[in-house]
CHARMM-style PDB file with segment names, atoms N, HN, CA, C and O in Angstrom:
ATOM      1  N   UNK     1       5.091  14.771-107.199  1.00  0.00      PROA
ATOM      2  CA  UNK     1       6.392  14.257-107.564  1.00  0.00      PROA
ATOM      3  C   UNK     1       7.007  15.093-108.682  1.00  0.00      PROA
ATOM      4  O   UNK     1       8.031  15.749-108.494  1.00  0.00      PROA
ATOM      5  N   UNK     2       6.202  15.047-110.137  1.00  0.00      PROA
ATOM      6  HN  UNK     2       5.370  14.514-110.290  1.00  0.00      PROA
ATOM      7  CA  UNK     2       6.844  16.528-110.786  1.00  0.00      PROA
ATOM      8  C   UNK     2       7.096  17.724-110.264  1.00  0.00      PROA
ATOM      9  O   UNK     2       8.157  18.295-110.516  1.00  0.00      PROA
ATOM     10  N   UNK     3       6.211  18.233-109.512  1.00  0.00      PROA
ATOM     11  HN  UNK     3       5.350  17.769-109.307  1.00  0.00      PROA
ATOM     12  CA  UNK     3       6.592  19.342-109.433  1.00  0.00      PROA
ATOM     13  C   UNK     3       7.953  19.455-108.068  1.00  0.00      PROA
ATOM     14  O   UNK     3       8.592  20.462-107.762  1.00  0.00      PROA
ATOM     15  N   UNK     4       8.007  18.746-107.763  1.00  0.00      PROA
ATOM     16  HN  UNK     4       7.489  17.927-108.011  1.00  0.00      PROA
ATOM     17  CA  UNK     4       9.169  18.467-106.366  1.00  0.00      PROA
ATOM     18  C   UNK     4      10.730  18.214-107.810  1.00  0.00      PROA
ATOM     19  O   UNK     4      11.833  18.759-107.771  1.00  0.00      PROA
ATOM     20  N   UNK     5      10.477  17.741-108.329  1.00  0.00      PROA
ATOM     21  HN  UNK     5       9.581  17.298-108.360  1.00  0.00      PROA
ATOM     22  CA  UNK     5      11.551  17.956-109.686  1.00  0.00      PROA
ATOM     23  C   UNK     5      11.402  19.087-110.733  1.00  0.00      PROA
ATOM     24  O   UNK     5      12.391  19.389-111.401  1.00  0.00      PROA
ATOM     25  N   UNK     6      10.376  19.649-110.893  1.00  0.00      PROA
ATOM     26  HN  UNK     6       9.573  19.405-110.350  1.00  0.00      PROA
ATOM     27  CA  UNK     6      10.434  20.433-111.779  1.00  0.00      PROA
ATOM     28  C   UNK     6      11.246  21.827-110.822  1.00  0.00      PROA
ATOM     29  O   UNK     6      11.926  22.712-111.342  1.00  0.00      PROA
ATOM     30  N   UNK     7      10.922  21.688-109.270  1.00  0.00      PROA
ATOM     31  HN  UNK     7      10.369  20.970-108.848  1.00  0.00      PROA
ATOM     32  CA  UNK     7      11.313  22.946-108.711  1.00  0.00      PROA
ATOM     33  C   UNK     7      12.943  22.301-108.391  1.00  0.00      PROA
ATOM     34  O   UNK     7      13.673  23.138-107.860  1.00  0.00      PROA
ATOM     35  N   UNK     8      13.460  21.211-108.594  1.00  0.00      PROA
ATOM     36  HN  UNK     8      12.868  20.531-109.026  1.00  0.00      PROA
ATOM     37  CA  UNK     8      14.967  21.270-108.067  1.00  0.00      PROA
ATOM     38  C   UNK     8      15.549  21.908-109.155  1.00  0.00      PROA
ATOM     39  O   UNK     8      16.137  22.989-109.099  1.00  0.00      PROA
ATOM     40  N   UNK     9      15.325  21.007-110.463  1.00  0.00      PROA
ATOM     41  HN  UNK     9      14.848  20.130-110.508  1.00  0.00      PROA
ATOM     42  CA  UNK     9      15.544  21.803-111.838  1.00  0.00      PROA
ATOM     43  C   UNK     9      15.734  23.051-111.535  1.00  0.00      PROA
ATOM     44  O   UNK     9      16.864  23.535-111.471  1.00  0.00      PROA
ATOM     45  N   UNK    10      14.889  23.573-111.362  1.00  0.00      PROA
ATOM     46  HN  UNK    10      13.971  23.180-111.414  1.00  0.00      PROA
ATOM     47  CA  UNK    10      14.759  25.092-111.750  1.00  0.00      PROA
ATOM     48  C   UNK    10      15.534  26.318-110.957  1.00  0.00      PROA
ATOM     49  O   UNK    10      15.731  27.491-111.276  1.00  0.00      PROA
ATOM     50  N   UNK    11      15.980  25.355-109.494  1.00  0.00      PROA
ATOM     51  HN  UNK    11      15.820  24.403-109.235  1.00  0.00      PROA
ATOM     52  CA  UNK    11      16.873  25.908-108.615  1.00  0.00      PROA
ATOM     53  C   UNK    11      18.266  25.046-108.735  1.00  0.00      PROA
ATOM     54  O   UNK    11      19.357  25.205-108.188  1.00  0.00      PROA
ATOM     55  N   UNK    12      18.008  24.518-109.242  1.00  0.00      PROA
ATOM     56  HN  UNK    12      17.122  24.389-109.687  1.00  0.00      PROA
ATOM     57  CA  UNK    12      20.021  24.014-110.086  1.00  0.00      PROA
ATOM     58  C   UNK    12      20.264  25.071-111.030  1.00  0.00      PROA
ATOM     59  O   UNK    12      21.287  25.722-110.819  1.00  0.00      PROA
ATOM     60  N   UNK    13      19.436  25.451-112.202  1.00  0.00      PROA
ATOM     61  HN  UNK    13      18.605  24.922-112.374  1.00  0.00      PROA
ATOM     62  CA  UNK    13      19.877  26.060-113.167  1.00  0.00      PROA
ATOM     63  C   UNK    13      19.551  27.678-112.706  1.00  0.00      PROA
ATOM     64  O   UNK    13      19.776  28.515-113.580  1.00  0.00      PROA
ATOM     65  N   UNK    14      19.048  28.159-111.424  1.00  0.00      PROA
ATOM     66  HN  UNK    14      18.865  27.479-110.714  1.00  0.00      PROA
ATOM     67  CA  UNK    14      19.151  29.512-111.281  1.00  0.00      PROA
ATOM     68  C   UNK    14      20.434  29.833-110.101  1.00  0.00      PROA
ATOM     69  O   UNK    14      20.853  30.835-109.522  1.00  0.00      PROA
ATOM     70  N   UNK    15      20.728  28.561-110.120  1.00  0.00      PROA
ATOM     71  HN  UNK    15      20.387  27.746-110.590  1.00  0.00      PROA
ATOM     72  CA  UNK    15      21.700  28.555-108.735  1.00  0.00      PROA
ATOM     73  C   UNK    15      22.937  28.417-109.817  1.00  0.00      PROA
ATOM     74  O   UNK    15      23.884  29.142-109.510  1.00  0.00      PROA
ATOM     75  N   UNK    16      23.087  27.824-110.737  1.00  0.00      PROA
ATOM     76  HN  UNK    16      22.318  27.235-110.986  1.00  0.00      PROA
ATOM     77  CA  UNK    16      24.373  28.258-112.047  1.00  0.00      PROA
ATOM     78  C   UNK    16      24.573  29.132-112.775  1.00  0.00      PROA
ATOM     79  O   UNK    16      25.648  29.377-113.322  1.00  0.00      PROA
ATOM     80  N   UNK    17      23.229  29.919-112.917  1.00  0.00      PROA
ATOM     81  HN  UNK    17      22.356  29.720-112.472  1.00  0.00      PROA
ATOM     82  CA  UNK    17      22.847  30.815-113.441  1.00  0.00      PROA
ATOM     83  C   UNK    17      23.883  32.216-112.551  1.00  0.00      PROA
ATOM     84  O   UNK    17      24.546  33.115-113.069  1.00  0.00      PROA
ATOM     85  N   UNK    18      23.685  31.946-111.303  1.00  0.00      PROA
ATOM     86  HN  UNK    18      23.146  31.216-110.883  1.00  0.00      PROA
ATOM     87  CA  UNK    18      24.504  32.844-110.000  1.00  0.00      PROA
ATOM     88  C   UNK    18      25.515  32.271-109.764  1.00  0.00      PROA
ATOM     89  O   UNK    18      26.283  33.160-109.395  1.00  0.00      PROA
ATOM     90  N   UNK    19      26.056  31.285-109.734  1.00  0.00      PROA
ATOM     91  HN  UNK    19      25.432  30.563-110.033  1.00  0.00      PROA
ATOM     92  CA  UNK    19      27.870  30.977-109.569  1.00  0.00      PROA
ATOM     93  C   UNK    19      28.230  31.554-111.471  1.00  0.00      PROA
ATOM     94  O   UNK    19      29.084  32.331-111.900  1.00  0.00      PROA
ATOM     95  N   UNK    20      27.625  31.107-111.878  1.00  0.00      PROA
ATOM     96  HN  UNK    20      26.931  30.476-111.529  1.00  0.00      PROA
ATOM     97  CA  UNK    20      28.161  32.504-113.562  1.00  0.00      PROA
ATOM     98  C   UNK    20      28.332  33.732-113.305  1.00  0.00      PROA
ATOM     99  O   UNK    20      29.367  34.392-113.203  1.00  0.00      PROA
ATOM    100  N   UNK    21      27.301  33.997-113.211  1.00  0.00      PROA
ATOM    101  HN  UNK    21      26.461  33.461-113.294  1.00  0.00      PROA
ATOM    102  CA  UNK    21      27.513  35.853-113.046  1.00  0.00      PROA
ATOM    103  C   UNK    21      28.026  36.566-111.957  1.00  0.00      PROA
ATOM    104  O   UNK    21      28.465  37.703-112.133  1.00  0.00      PROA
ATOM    105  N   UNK    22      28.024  35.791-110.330  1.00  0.00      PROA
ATOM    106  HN  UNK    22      27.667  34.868-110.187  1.00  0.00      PROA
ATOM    107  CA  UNK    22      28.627  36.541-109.438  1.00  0.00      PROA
ATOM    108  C   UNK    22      29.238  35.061-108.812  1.00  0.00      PROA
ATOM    109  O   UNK    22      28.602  34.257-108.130  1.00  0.00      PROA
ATOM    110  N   UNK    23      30.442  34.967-109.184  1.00  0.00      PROA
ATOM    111  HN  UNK    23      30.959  35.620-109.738  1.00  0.00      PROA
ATOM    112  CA  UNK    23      30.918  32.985-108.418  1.00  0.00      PROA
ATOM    113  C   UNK    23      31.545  33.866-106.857  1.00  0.00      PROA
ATOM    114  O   UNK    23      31.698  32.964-106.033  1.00  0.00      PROA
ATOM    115  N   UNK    24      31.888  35.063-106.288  1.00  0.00      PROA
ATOM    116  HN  UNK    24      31.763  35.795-106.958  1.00  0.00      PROA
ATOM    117  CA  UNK    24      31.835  35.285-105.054  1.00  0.00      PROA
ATOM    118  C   UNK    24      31.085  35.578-104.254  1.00  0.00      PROA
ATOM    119  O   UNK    24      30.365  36.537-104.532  1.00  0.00      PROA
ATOM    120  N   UNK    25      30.947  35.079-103.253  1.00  0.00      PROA
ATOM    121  HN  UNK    25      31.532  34.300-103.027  1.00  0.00      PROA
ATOM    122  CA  UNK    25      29.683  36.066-101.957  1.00  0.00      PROA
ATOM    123  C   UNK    25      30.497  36.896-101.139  1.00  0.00      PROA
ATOM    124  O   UNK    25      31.566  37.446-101.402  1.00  0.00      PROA
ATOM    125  N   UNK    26      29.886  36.894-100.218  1.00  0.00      PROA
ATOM    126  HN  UNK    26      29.017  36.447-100.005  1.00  0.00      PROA
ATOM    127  CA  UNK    26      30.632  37.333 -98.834  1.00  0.00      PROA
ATOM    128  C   UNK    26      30.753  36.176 -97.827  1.00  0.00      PROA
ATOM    129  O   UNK    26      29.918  35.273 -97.766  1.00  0.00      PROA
ATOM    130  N   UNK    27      31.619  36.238 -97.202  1.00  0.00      PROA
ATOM    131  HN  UNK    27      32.298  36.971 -97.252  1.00  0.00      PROA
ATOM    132  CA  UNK    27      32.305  35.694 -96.076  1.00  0.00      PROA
ATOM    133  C   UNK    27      31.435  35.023 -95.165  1.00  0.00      PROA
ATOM    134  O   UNK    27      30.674  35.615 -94.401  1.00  0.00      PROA
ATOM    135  N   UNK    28      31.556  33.718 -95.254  1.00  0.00      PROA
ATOM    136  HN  UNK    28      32.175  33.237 -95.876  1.00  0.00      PROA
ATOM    137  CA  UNK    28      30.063  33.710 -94.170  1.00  0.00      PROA
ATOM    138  C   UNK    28      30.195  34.194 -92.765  1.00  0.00      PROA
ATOM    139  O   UNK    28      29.252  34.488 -92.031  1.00  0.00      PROA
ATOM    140  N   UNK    29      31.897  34.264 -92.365  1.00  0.00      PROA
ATOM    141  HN  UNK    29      32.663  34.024 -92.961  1.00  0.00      PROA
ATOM    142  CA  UNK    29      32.373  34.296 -90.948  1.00  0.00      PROA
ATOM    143  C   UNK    29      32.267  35.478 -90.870  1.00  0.00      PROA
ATOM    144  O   UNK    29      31.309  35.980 -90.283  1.00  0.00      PROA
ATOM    145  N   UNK    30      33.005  36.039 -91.312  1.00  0.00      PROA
ATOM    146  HN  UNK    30      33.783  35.630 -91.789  1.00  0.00      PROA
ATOM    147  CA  UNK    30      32.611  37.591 -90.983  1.00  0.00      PROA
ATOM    148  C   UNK    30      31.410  38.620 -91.669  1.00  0.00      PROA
ATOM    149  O   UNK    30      31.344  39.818 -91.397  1.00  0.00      PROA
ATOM    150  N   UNK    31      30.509  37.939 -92.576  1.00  0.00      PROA
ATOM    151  HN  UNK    31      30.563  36.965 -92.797  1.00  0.00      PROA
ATOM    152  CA  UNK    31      29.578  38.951 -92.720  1.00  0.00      PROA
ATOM    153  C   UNK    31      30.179  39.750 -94.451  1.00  0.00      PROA
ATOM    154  O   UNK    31      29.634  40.462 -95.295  1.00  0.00      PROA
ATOM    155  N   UNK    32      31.212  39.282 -94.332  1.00  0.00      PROA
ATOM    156  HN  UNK    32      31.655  38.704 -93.647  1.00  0.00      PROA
ATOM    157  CA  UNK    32      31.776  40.379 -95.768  1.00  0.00      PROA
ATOM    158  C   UNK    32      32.425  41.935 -94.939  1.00  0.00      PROA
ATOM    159  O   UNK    32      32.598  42.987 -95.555  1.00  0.00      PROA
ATOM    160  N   UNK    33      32.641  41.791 -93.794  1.00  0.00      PROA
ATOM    161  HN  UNK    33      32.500  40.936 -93.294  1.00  0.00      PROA
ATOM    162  CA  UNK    33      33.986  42.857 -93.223  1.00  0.00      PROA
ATOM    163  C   UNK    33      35.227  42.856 -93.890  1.00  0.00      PROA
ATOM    164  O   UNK    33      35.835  43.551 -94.703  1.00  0.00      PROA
ATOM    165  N   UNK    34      35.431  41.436 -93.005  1.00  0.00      PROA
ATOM    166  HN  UNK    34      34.937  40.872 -92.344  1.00  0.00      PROA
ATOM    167  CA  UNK    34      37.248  41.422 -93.236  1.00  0.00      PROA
ATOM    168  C   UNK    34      37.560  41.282 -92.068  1.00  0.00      PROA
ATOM    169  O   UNK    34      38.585  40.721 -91.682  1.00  0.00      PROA
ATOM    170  N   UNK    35      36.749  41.752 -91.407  1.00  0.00      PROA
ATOM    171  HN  UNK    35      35.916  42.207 -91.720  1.00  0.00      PROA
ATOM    172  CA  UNK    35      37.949  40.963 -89.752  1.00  0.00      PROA
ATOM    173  C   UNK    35      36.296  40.512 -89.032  1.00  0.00      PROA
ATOM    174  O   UNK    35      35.145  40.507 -89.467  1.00  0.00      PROA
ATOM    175  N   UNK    36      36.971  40.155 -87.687  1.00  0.00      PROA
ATOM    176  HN  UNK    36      37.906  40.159 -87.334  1.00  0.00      PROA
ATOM    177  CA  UNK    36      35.885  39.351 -86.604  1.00  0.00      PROA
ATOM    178  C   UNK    36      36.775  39.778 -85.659  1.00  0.00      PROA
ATOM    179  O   UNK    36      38.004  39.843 -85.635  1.00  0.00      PROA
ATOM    180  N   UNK    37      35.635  40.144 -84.641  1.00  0.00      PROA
ATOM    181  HN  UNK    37      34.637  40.091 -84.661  1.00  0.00      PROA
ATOM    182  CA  UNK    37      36.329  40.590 -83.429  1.00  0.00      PROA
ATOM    183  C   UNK    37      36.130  39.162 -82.080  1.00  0.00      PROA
ATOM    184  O   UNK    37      35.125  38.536 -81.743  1.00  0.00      PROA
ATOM    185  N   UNK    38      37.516  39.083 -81.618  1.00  0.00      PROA
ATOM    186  HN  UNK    38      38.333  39.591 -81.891  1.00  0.00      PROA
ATOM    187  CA  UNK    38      37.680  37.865 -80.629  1.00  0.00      PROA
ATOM    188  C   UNK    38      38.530  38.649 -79.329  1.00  0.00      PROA
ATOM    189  O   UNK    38      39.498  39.403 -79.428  1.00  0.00      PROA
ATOM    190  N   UNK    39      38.044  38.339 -78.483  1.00  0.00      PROA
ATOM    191  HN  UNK    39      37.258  37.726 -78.403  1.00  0.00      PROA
ATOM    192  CA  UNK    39      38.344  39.148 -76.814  1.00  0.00      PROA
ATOM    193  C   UNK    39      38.308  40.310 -77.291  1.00  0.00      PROA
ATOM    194  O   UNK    39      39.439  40.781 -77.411  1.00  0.00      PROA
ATOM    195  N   UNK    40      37.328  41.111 -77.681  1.00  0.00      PROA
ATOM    196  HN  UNK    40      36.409  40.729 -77.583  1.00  0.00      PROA
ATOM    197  CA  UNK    40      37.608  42.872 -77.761  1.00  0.00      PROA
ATOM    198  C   UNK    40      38.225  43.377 -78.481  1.00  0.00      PROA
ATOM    199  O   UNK    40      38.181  44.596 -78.642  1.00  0.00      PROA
ATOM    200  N   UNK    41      39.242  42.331 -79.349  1.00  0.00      PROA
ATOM    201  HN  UNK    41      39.279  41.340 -79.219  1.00  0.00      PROA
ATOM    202  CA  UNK    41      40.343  42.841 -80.437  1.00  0.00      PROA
ATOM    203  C   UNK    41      40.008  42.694 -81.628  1.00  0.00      PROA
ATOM    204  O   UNK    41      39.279  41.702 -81.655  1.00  0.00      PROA
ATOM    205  N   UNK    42      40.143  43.195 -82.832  1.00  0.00      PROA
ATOM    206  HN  UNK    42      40.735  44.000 -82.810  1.00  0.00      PROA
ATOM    207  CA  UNK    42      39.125  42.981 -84.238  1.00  0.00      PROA
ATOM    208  C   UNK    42      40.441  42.309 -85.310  1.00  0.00      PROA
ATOM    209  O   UNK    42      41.061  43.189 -85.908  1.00  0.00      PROA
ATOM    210  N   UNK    43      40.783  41.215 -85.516  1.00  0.00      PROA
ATOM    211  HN  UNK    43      40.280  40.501 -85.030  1.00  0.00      PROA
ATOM    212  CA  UNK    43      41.469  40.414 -85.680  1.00  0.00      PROA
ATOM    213  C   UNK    43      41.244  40.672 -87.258  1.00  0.00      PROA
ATOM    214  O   UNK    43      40.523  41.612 -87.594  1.00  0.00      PROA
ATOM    215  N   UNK    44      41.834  39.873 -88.199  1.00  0.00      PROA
ATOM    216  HN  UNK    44      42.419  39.109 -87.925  1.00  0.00      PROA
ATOM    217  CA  UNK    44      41.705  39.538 -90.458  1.00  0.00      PROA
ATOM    218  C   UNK    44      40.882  38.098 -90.274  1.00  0.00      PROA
ATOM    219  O   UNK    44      41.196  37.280 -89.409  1.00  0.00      PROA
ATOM    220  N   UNK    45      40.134  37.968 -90.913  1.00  0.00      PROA
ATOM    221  HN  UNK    45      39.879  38.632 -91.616  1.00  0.00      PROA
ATOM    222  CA  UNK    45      39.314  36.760 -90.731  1.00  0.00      PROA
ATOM    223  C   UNK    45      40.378  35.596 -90.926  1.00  0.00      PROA
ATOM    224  O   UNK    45      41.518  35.697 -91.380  1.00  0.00      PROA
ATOM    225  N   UNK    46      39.963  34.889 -90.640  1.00  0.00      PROA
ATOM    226  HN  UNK    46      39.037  34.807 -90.271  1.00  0.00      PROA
ATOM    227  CA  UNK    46      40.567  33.607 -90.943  1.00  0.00      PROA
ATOM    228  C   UNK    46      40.506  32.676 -91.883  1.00  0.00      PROA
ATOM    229  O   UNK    46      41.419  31.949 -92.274  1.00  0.00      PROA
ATOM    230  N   UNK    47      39.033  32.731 -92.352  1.00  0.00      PROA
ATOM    231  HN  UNK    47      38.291  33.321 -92.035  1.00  0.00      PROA
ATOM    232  CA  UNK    47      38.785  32.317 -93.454  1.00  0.00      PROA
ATOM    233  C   UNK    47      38.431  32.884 -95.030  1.00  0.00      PROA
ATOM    234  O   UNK    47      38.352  32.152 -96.016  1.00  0.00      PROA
ATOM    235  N   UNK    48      38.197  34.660 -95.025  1.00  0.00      PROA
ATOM    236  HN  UNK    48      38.261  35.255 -94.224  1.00  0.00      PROA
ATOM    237  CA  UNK    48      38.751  35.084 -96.235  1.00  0.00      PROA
ATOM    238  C   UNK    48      39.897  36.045 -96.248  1.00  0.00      PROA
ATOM    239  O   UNK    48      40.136  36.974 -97.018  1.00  0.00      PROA
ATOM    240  N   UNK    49      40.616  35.548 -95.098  1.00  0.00      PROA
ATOM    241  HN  UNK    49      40.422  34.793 -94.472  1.00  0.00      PROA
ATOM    242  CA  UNK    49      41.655  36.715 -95.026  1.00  0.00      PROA
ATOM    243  C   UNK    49      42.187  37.877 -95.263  1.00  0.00      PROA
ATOM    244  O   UNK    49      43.258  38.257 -95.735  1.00  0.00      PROA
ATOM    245  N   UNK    50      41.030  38.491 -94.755  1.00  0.00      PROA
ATOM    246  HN  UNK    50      40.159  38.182 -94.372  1.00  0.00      PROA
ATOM    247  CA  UNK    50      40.419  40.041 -94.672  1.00  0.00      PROA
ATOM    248  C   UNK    50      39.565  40.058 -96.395  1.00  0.00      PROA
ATOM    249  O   UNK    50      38.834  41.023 -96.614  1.00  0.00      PROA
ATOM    250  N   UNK    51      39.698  39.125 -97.357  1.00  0.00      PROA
ATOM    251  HN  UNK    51      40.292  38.340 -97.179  1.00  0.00      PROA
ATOM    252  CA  UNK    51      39.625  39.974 -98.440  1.00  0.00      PROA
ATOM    253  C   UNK    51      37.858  39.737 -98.339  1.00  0.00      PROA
ATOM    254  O   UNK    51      37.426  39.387 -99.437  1.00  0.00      PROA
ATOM    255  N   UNK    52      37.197  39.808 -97.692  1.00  0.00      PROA
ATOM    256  HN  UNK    52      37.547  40.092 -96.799  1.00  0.00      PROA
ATOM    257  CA  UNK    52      35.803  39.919 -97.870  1.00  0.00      PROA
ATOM    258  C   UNK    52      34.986  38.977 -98.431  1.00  0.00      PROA
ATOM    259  O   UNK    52      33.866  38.789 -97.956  1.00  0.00      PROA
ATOM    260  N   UNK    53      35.523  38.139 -99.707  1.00  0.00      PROA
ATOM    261  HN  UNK    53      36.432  38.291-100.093  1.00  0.00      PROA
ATOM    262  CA  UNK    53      34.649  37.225-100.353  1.00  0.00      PROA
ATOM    263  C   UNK    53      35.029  35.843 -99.921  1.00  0.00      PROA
ATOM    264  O   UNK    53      35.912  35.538 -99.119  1.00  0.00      PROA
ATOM    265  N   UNK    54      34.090  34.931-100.688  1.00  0.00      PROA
ATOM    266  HN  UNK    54      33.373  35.178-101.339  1.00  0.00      PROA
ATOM    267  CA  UNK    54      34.614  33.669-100.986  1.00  0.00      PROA
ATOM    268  C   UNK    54      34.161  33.478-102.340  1.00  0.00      PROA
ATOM    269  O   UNK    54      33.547  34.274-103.051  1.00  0.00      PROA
ATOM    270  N   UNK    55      34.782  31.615-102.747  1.00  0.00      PROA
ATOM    271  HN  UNK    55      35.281  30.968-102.170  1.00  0.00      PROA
ATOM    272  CA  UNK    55      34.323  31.751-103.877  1.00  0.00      PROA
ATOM    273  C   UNK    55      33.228  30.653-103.529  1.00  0.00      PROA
ATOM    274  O   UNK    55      33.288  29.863-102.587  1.00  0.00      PROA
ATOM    275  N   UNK    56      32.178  30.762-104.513  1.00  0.00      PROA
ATOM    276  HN  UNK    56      32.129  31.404-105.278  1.00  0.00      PROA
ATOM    277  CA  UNK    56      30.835  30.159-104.062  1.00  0.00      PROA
ATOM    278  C   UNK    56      31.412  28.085-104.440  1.00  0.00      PROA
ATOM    279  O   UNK    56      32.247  27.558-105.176  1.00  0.00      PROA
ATOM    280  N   UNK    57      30.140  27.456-103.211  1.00  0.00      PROA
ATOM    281  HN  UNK    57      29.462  27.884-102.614  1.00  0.00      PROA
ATOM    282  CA  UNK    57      30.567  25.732-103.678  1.00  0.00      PROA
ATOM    283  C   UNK    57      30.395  25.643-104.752  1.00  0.00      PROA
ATOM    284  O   UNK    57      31.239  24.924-105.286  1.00  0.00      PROA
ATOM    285  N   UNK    58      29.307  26.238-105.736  1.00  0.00      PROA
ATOM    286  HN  UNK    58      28.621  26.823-105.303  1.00  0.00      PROA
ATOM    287  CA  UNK    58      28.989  25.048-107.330  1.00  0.00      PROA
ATOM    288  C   UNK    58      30.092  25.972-107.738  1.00  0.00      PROA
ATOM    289  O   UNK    58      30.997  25.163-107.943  1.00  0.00      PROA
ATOM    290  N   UNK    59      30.653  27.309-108.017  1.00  0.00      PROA
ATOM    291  HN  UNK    59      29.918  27.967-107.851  1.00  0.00      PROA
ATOM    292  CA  UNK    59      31.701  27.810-108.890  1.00  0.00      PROA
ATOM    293  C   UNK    59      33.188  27.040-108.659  1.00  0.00      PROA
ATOM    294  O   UNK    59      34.080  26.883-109.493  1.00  0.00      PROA
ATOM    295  N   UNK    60      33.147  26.492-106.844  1.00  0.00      PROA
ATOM    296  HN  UNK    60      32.424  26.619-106.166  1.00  0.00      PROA
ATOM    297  CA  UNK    60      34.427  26.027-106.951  1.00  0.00      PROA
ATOM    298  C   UNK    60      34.684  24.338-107.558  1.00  0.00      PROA
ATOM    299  O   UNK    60      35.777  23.924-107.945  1.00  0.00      PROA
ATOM    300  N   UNK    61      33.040  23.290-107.518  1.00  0.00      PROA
ATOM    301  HN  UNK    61      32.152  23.626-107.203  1.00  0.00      PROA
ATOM    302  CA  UNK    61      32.714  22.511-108.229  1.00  0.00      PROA
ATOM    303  C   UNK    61      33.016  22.252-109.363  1.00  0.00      PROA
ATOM    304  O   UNK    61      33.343  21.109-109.682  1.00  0.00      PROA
ATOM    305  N   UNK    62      32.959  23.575-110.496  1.00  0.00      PROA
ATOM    306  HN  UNK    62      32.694  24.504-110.237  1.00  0.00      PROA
ATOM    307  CA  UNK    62      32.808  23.742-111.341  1.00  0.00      PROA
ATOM    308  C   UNK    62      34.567  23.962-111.719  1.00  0.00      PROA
ATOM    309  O   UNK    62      35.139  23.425-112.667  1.00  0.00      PROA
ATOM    310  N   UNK    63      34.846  24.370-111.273  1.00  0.00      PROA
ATOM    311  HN  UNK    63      34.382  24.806-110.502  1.00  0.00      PROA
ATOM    312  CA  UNK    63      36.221  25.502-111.250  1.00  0.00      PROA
ATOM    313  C   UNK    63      37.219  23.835-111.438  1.00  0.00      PROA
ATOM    314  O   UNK    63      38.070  23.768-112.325  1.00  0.00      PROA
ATOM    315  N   UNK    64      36.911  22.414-110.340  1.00  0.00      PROA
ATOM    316  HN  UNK    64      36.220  22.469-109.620  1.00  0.00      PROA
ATOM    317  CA  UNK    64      37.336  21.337-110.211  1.00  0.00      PROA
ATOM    318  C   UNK    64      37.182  20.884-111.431  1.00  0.00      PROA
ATOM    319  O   UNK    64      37.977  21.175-112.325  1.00  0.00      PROA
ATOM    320  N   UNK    65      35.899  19.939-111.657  1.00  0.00      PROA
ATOM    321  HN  UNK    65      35.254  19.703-110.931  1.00  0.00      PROA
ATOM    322  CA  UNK    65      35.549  19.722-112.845  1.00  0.00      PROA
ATOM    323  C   UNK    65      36.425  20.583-114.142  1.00  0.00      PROA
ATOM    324  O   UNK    65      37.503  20.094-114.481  1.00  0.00      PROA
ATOM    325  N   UNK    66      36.012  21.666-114.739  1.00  0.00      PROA
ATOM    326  HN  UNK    66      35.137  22.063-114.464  1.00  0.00      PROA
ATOM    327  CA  UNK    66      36.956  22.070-115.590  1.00  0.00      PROA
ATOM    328  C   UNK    66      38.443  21.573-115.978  1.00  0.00      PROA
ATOM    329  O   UNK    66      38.864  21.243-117.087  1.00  0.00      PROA
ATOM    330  N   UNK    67      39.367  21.635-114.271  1.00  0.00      PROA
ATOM    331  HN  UNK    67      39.026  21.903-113.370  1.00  0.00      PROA
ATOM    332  CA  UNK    67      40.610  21.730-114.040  1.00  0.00      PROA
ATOM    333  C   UNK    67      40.543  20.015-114.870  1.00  0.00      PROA
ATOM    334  O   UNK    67      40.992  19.855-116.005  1.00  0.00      PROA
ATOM    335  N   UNK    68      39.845  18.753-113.972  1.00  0.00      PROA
ATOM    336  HN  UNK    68      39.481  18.883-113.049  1.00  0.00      PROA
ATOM    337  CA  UNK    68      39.993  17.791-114.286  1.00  0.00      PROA
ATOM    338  C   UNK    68      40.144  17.477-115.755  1.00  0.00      PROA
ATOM    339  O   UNK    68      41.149  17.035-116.311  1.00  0.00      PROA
ATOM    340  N   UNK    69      39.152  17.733-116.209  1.00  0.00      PROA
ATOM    341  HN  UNK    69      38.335  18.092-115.757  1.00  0.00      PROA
ATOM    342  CA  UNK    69      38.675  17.629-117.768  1.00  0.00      PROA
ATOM    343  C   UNK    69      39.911  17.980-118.428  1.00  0.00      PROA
ATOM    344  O   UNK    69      40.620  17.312-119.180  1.00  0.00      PROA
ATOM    345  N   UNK    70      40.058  19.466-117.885  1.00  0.00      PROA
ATOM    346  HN  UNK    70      39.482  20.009-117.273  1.00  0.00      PROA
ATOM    347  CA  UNK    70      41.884  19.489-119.343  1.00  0.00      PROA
ATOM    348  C   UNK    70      42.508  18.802-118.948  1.00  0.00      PROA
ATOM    349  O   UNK    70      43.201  18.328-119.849  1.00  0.00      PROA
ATOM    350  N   UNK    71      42.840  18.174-117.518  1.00  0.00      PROA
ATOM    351  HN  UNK    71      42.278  18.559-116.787  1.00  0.00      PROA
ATOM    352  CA  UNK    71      44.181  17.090-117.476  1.00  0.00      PROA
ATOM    353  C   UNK    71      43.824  16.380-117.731  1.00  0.00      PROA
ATOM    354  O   UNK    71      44.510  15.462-117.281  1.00  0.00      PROA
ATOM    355  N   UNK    72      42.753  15.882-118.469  1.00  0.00      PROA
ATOM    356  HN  UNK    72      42.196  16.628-118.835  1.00  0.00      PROA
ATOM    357  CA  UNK    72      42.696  14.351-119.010  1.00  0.00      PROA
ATOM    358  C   UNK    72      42.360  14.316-120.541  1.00  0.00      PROA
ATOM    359  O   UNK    72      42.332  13.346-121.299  1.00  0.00      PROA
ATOM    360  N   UNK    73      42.198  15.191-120.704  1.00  0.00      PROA
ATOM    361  HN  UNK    73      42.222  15.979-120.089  1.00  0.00      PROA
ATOM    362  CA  UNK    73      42.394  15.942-122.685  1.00  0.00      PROA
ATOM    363  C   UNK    73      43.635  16.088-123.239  1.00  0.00      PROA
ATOM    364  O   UNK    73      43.727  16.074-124.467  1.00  0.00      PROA
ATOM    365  N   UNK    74      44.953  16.273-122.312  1.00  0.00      PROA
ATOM    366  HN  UNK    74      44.878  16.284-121.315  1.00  0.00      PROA
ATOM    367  CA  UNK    74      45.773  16.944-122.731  1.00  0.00      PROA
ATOM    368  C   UNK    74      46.471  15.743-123.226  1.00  0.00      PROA
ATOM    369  OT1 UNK    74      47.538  15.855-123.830  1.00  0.00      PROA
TER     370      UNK     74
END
């Protein structure tokens, strides 16, 4: 039972550790191209629209959170 918590721990805080230092990946749809090819034709992705990345879930989590917090400080 500890150690089944000691290892989520430790992959929460190395998994924040990586939305810090790199909060984009690559594209899951296309691989990190920029396009996907559909009937033979090599199309702009659709979902990072050609630009290759995304931004990662806990950075955009995080990115929420933040936003919230100042509108309710201000």
């Amino acid at each position: 039972m500890w150690l089944a918590m000691i290892s989520l721990v430790l992959w929460l805080v190395s998994y924040a550790a990586l939305c810090w230092a790199k909060p984009f990946a690559p594209c899951r749809k296309c691989h990190g191209i920029g396009q996907i090819e559909r009937f033979g034709k090599a199309r702009m992705c659709p979902r990072c629209h050609g630009k290759q990345l995304r931004l990662r879930v806990g950075r955009r989590a995080h990115n929420a959170w933040r936003r919230t917090r100042q509108a309710g400080t201000r």
